[in-house]
PAPATI-725341 format. One record per atom (N, C-alpha, C, CB): residue number from 1; residue in three letters; atom name; x, y, z. Coordinates in nm, 4 decimals, always signed. Glycine has a CB too. Layout:
BEGIN
PT   num   residu   atome         c1         c2         c3
PT   NUM      ALA      CA          X          Y          Z
...
end
This chain:
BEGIN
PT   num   residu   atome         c1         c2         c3
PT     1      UNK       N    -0.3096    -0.6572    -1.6034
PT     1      UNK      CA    -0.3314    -0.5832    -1.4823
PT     1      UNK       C    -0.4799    -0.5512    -1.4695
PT     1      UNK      CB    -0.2464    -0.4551    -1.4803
PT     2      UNK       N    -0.5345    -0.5182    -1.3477
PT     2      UNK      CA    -0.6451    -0.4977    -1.3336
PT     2      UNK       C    -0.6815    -0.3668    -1.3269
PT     2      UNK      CB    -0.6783    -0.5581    -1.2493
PT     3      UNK       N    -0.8369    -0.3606    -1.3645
PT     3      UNK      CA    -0.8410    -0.2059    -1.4279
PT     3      UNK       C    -0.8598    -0.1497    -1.2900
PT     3      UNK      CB    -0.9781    -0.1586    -1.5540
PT     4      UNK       N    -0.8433    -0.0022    -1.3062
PT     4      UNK      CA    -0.8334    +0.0703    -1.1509
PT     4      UNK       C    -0.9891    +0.0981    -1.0941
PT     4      UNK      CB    -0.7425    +0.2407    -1.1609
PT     5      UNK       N    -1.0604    +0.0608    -1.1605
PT     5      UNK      CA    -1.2325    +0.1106    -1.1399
PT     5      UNK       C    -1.2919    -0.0013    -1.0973
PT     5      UNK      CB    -1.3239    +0.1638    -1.2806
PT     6      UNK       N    -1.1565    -0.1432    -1.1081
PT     6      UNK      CA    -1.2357    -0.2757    -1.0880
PT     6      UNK       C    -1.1302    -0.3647    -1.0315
PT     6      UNK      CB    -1.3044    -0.3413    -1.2297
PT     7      UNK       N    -1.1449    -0.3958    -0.8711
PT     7      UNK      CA    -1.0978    -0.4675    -0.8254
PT     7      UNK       C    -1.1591    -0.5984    -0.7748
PT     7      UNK      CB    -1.0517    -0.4074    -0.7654
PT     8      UNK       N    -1.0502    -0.6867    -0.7999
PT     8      UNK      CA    -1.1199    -0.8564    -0.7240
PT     8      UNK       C    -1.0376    -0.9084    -0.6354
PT     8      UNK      CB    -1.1395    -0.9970    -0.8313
PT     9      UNK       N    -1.1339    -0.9667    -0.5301
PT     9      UNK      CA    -1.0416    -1.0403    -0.4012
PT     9      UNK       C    -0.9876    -1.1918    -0.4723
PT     9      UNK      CB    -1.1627    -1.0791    -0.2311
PT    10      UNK       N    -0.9199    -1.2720    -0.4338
PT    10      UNK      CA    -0.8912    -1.3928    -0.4456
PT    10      UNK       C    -0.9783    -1.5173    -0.4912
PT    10      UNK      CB    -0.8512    -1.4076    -0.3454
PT    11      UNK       N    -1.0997    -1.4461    -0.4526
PT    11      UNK      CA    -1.2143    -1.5689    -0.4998
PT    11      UNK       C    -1.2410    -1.4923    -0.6500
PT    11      UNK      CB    -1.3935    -1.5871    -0.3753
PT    12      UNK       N    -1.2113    -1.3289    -0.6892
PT    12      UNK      CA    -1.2741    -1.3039    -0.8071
PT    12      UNK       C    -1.3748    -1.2337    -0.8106
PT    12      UNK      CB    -1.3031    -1.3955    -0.8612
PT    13      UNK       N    -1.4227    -1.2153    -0.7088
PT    13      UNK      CA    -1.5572    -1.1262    -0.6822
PT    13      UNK       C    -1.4981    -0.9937    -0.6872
PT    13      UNK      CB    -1.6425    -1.1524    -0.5297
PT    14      UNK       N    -1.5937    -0.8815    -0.7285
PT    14      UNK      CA    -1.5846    -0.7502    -0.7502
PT    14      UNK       C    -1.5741    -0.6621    -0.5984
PT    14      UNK      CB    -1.7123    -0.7139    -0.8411
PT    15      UNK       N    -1.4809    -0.6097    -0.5763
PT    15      UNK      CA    -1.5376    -0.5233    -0.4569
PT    15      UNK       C    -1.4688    -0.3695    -0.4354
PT    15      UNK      CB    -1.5108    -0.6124    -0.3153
PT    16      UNK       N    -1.5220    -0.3315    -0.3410
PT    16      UNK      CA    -1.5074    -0.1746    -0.3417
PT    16      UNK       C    -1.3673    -0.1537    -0.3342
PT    16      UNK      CB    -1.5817    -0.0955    -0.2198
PT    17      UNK       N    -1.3252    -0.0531    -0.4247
PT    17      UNK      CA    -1.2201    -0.0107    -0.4519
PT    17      UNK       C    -1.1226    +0.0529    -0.2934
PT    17      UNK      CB    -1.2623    +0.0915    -0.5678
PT    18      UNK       N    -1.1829    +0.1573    -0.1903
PT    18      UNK      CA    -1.1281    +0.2192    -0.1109
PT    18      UNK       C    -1.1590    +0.1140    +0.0146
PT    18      UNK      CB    -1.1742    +0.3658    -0.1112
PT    19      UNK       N    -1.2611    +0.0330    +0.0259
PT    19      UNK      CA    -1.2442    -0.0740    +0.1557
PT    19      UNK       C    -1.1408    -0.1168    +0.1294
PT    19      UNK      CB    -1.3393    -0.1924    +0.1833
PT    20      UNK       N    -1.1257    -0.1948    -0.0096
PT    20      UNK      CA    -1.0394    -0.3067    -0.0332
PT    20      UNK       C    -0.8927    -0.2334    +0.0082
PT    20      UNK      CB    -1.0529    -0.3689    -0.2015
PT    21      UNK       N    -0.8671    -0.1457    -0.0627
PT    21      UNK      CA    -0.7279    -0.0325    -0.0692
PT    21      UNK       C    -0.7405    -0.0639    +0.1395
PT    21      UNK      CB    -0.7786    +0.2175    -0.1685
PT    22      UNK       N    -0.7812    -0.0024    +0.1712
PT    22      UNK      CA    -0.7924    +0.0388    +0.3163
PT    22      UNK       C    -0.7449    -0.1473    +0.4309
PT    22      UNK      CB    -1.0093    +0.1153    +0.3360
PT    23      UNK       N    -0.8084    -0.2089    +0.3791
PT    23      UNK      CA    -0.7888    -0.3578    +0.4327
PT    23      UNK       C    -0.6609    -0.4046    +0.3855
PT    23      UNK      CB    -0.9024    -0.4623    +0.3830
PT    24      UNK       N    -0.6191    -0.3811    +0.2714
PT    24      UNK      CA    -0.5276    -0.4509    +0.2284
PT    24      UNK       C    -0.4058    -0.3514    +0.2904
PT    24      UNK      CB    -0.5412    -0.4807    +0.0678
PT    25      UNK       N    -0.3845    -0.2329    +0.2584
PT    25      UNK      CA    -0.2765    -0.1366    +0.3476
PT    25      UNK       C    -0.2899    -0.2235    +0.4650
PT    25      UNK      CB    -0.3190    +0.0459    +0.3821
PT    26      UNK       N    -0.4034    -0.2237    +0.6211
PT    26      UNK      CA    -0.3804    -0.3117    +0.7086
PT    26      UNK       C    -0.3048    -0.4408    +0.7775
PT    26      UNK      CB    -0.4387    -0.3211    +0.6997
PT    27      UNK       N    -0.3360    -0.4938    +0.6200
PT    27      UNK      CA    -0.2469    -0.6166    +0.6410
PT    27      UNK       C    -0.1105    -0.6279    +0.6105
PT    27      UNK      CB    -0.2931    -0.7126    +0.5776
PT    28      UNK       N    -0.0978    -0.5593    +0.4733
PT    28      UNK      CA    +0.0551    -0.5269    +0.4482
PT    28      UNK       C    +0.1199    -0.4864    +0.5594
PT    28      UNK      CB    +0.0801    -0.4218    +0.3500
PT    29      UNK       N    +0.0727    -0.3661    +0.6486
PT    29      UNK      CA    +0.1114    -0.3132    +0.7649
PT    29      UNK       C    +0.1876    -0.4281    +0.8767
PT    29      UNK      CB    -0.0201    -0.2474    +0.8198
PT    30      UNK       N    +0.1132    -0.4827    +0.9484
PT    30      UNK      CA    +0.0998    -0.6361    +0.9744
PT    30      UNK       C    +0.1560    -0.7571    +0.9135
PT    30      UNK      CB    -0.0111    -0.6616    +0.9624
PT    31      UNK       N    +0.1322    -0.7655    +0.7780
PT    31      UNK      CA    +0.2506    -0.8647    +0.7739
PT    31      UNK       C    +0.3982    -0.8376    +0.8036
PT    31      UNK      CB    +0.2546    -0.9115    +0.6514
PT    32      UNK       N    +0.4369    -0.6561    +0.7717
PT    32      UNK      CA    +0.5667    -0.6589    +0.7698
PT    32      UNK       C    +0.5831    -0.6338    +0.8984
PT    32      UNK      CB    +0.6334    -0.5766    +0.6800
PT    33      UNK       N    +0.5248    -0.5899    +0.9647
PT    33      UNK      CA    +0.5729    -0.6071    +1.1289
PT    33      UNK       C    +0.6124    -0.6996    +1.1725
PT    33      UNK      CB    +0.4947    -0.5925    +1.2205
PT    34      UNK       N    +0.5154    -0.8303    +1.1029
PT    34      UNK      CA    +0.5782    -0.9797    +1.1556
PT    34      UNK       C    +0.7199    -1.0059    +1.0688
PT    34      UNK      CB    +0.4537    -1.1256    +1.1186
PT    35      UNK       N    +0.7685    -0.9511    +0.9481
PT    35      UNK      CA    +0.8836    -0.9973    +0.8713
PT    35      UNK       C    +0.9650    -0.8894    +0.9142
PT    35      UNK      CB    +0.8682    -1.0168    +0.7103
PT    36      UNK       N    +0.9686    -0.8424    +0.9715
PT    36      UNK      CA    +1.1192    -0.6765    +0.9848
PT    36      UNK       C    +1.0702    -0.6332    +0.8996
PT    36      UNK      CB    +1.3169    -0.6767    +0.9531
PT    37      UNK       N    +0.9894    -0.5493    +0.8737
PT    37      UNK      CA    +0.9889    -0.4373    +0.7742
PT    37      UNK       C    +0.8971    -0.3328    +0.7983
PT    37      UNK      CB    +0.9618    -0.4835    +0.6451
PT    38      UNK       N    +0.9839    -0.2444    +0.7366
PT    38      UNK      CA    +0.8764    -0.0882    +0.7436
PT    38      UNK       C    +0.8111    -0.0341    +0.6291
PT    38      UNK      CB    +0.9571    +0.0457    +0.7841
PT    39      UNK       N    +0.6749    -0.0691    +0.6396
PT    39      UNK      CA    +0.5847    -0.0298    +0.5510
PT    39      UNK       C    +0.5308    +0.1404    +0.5601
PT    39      UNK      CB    +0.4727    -0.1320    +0.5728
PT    40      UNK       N    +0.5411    +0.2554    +0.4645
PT    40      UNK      CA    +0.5224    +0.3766    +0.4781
PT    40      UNK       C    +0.2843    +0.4237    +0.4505
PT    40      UNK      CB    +0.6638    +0.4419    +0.3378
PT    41      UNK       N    +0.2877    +0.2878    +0.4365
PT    41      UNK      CA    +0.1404    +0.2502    +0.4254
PT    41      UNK       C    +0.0560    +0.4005    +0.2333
PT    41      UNK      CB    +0.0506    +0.3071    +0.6704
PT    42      UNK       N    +0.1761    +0.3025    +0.1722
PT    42      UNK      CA    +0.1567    +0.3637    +0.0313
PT    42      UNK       C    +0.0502    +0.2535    -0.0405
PT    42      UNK      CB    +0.3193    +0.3787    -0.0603
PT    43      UNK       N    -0.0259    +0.3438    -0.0876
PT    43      UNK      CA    -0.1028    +0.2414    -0.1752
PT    43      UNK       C    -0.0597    +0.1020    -0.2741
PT    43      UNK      CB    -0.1578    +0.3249    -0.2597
PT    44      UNK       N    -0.0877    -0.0479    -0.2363
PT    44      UNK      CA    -0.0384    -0.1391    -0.2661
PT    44      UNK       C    -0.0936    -0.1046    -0.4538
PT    44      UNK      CB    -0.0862    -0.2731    -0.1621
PT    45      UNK       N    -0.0273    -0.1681    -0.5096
PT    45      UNK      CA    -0.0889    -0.1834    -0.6451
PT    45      UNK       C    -0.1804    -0.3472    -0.6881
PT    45      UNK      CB    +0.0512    -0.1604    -0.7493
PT    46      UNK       N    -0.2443    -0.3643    -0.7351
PT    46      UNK      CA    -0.2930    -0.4944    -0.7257
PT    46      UNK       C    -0.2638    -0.5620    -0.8867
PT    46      UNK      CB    -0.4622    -0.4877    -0.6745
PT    47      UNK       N    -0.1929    -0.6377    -0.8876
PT    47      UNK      CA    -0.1209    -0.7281    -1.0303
PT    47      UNK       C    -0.1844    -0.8283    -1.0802
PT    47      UNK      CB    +0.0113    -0.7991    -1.0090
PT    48      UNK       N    -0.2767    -0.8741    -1.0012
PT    48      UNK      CA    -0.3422    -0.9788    -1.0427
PT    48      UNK       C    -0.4640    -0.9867    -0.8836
PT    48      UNK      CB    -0.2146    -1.1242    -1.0810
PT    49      UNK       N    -0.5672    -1.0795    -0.9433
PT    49      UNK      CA    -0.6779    -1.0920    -0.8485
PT    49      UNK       C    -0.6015    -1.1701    -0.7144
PT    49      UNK      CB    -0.8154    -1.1854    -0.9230
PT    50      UNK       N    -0.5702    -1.1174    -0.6250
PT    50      UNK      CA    -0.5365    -1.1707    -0.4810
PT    50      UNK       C    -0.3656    -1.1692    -0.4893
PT    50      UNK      CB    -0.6110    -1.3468    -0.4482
PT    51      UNK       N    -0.2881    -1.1040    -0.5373
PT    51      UNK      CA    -0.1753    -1.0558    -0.5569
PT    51      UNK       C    -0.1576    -0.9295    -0.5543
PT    51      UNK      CB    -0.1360    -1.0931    -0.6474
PT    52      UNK       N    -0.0777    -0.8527    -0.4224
PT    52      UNK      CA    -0.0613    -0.7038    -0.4277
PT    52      UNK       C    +0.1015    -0.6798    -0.4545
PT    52      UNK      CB    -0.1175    -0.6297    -0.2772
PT    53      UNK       N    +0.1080    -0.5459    -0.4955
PT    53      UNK      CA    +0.2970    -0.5021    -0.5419
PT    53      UNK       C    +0.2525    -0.4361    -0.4000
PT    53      UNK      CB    +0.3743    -0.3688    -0.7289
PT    54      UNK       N    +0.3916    -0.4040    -0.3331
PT    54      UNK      CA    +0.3927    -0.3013    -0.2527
PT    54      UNK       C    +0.5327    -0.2188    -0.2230
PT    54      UNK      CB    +0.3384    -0.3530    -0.1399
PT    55      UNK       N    +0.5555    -0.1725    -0.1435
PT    55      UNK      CA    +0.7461    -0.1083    -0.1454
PT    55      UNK       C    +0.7447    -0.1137    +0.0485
PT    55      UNK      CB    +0.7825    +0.1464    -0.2457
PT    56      UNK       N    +0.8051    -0.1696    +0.0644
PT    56      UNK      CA    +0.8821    -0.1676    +0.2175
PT    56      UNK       C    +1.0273    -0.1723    +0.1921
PT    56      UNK      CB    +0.8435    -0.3049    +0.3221
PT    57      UNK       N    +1.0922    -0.1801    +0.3331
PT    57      UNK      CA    +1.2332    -0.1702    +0.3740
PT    57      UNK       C    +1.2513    -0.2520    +0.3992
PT    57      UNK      CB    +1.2825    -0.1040    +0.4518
PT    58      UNK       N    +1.3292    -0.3376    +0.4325
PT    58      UNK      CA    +1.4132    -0.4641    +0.5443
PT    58      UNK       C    +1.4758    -0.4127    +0.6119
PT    58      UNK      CB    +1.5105    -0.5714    +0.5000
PT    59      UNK       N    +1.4390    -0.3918    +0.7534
PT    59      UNK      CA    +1.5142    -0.3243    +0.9012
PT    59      UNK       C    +1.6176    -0.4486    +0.8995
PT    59      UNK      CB    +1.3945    -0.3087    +1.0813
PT    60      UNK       N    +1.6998    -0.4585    +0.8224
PT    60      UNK      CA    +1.8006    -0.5329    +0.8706
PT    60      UNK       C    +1.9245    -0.4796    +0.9712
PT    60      UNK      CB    +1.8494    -0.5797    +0.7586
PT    61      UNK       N    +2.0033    -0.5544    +0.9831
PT    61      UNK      CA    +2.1407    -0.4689    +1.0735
PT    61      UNK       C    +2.2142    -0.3654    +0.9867
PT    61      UNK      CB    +2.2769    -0.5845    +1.1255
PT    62      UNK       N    +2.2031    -0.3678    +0.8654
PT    62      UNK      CA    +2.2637    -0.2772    +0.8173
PT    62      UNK       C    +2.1668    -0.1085    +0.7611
PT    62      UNK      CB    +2.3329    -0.3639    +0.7096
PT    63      UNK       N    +2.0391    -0.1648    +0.8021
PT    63      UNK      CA    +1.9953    -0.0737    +0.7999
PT    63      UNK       C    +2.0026    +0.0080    +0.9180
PT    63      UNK      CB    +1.9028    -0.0961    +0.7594
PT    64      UNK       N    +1.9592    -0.0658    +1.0242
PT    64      UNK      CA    +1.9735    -0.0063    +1.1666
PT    64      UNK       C    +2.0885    +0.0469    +1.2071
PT    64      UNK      CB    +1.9494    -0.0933    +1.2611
PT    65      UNK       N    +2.1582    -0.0130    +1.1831
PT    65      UNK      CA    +2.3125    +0.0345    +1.2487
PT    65      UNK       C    +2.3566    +0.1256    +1.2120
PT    65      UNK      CB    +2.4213    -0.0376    +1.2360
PT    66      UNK       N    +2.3547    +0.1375    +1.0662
PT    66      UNK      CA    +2.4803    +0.2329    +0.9600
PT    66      UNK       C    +2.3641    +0.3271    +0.8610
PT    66      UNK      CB    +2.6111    +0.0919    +0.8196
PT    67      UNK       N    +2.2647    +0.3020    +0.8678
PT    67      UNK      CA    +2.1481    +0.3897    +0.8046
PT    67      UNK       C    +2.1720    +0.3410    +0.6346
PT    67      UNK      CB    +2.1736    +0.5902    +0.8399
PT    68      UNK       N    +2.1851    +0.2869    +0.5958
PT    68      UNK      CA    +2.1943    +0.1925    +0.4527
PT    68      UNK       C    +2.0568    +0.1176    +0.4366
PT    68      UNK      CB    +2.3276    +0.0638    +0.4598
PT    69      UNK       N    +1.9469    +0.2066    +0.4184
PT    69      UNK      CA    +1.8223    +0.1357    +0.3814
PT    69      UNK       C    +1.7537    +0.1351    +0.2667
PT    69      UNK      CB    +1.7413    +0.1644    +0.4502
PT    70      UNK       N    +1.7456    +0.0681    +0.2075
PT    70      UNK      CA    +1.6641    +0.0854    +0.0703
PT    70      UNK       C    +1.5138    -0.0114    +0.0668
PT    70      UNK      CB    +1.7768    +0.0291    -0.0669
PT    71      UNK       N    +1.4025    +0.0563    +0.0081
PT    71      UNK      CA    +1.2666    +0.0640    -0.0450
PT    71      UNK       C    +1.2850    -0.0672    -0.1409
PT    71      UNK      CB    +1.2244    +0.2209    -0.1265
PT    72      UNK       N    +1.2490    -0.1842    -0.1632
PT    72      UNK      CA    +1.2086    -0.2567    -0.2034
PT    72      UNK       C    +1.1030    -0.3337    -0.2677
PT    72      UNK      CB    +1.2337    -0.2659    -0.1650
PT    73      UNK       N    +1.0742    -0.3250    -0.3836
PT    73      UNK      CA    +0.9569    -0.4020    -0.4147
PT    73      UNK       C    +0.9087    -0.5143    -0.3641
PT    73      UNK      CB    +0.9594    -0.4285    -0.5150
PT    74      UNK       N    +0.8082    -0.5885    -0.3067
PT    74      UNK      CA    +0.7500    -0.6861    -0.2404
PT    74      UNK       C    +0.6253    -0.7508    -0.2952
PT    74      UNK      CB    +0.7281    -0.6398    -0.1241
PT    75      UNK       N    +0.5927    -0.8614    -0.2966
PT    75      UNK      CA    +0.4329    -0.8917    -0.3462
PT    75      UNK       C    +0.3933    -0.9881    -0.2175
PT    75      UNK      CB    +0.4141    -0.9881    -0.5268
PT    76      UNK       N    +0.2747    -0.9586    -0.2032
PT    76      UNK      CA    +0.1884    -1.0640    -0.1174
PT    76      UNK       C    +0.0946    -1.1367    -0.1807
PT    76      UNK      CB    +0.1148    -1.0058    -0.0134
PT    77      UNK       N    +0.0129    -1.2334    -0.1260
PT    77      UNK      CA    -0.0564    -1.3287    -0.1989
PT    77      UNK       C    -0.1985    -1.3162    -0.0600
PT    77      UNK      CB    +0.0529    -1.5060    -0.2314
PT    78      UNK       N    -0.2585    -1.3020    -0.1203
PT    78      UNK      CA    -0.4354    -1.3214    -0.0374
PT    78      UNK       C    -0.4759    -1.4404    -0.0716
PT    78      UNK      CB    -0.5754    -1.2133    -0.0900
PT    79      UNK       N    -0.4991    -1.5634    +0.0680
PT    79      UNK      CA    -0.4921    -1.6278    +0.0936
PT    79      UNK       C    -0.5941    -1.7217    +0.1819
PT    79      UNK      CB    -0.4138    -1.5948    +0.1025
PT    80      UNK       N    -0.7177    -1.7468    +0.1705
PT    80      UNK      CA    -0.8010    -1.7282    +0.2991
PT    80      UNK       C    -0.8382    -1.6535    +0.3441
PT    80      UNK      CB    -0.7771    -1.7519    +0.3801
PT    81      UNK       N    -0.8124    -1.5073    +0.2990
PT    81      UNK      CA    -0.8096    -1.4008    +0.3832
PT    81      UNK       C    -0.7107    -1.3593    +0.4634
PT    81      UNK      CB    -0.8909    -1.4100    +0.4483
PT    82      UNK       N    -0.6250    -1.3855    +0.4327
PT    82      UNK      CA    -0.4816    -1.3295    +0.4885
PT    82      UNK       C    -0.3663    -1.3097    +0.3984
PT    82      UNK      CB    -0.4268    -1.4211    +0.5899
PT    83      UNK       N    -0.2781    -1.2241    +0.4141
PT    83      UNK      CA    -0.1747    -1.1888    +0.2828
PT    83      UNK       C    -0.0735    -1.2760    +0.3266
PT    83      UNK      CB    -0.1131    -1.0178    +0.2579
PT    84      UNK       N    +0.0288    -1.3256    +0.2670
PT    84      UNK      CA    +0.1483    -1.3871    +0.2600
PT    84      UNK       C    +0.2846    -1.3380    +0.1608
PT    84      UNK      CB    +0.1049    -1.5120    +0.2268
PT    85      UNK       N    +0.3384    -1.3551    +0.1998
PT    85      UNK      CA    +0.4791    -1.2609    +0.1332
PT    85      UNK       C    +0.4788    -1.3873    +0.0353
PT    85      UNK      CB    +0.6619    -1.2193    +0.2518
PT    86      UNK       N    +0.5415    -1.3154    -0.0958
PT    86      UNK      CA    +0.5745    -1.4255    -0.1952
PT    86      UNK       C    +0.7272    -1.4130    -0.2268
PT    86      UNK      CB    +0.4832    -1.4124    -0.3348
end
């Protein structure tokens, strides 16, 4: 895992801890809008250089309908500059 005083984007380069935090919440945000999901915009954890953990929901029908929702672990992948669900 990567140390918390030292984060790297996908290429490996060092960068600021609270941009990065702040950009990457963004996109998580955003990706799950595009997949059904509700992100509570909690700090992602980062597992590896260009790999984030995060926790969303799946607005599925059974969430919507009958209120049966559960928090899920998720990882994305930074990509070009864009996250991707893994």
């Amino acid at each position: 895992m990567v140390s918390s005083t030292e984060l790297r984007n996908s290429e490996g380069e060092v960068v600021s801890r609270q941009q990065t935090l702040n950009d990457v919440m963004l996109k998580i945000d955003s990706l799950c809008l595009q997949n059904g999901m509700s992100y509570q915009r909690t700090a992602p954890i980062q597992v590896s250089p260009g790999i984030w953990m995060f926790y969303a929901v799946e607005m599925n029908d059974s969430c919507r309908k009958h209120g049966s929702c559960r928090q899920r672990q998720h990882f994305a992948i930074e990509a070009g500059g864009h996250l991707k669900l893994a």
